[in-house]
C-alpha positions in Angstrom: 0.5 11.5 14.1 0.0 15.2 15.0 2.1 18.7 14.1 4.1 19.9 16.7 3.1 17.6 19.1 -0.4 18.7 18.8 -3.7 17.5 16.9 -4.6 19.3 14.9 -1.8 21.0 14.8 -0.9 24.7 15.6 -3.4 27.4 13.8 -1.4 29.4 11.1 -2.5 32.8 10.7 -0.7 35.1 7.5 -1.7 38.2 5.6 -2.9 38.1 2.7 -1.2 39.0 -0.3 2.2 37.7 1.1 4.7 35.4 0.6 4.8 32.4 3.2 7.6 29.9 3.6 6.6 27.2 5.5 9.8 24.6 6.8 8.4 20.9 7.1 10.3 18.2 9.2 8.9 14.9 9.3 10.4 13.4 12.4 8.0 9.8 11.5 8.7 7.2 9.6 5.8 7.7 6.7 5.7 9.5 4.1 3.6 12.7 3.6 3.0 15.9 1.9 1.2 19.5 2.7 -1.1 21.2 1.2 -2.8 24.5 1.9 -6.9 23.4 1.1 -10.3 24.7 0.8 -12.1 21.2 1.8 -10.7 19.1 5.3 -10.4 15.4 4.1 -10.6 16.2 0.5 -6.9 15.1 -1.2 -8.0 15.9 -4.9 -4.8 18.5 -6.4 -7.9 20.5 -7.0 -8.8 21.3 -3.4 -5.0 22.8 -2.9 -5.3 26.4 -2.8 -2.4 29.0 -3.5 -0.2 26.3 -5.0 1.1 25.4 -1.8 1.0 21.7 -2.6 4.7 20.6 -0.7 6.8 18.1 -2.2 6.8 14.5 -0.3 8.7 14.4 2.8 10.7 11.0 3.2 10.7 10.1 7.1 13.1 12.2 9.1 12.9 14.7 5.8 13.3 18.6 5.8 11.8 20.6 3.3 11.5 24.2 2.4 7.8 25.2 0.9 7.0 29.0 0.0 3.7 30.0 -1.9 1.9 33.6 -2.1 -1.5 33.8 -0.7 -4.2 35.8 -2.3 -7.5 35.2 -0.6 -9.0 36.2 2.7 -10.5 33.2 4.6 -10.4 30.3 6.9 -8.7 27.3 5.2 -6.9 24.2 6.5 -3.5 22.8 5.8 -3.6 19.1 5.7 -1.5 16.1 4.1 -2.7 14.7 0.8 -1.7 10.9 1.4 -4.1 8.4 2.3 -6.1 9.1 5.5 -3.2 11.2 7.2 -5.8 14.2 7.5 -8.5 12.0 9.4 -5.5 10.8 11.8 -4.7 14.3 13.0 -2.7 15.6 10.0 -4.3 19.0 10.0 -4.9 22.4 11.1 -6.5 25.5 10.8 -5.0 28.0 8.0 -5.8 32.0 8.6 -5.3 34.2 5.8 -6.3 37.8 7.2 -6.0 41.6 5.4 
C-alpha cells in the first residue's frame, strides 16, 4: 500500500490561498478516500482540513478532487478508512506563502 510507489508517499508542497486539484487513481483493489488533515492517524471528518475530504475511490477508480487552501503549515494527506494511514497511506502536505 503506498502512493506512487512510495511510503509515505511524495511530499506535496502548494501556496497558500490557491486552488489545488488533486487527480486520485487507485490502481488496488480496496477501497479508500483522501483527505488533507491536521492529525496523522486521526480519521474523525473533523481532522480534514480545507474541505479536501475526496470521495471513495472504488479499486482501479479515477477521481478528480479540488479544494482551496487557506492556511500556512505542515499538514499530512492521508486516507480516512480503517488503518490505511498506519499501512503507508500518507504523506506530508506543505502549504507555503
Amino acid at each position: 500500500v503506498s502512493f506512487n510507489g512510495t511510503q509515505p508517499g511524495p511530499i506535496i508542497t502548494v501556496h497558500n490561498n490557491t486552488a489545488v486539484r488533486l487527480v486520485i487513481h487507485n490502481n488496488t483493489t480496496q477501497i479508500f478516500n483522501i483527505a488533507v488533515v491536521s492529525s496523522l492517524y486521526n480519521i474523525s471528518t473533523s481532522n480534514v482540513l480545507f474541505n479536501s475530504l475526496s470521495s471513495t475511490v472504488n479499486g482501479g477508480g479515477t477521481l478528480n478532487d479540488t479544494f482551496i487552501v487557506n492556511r500556512i503549515g505542515t499538514f499530512y494527506y492521508q486516507s480516512l478508512i480503517g488503518n490505511q494511514a498506519k499501512e503507508g497511506e500518507y504523506g506530508y502536505f506543505i502549504v507555503a506563502s
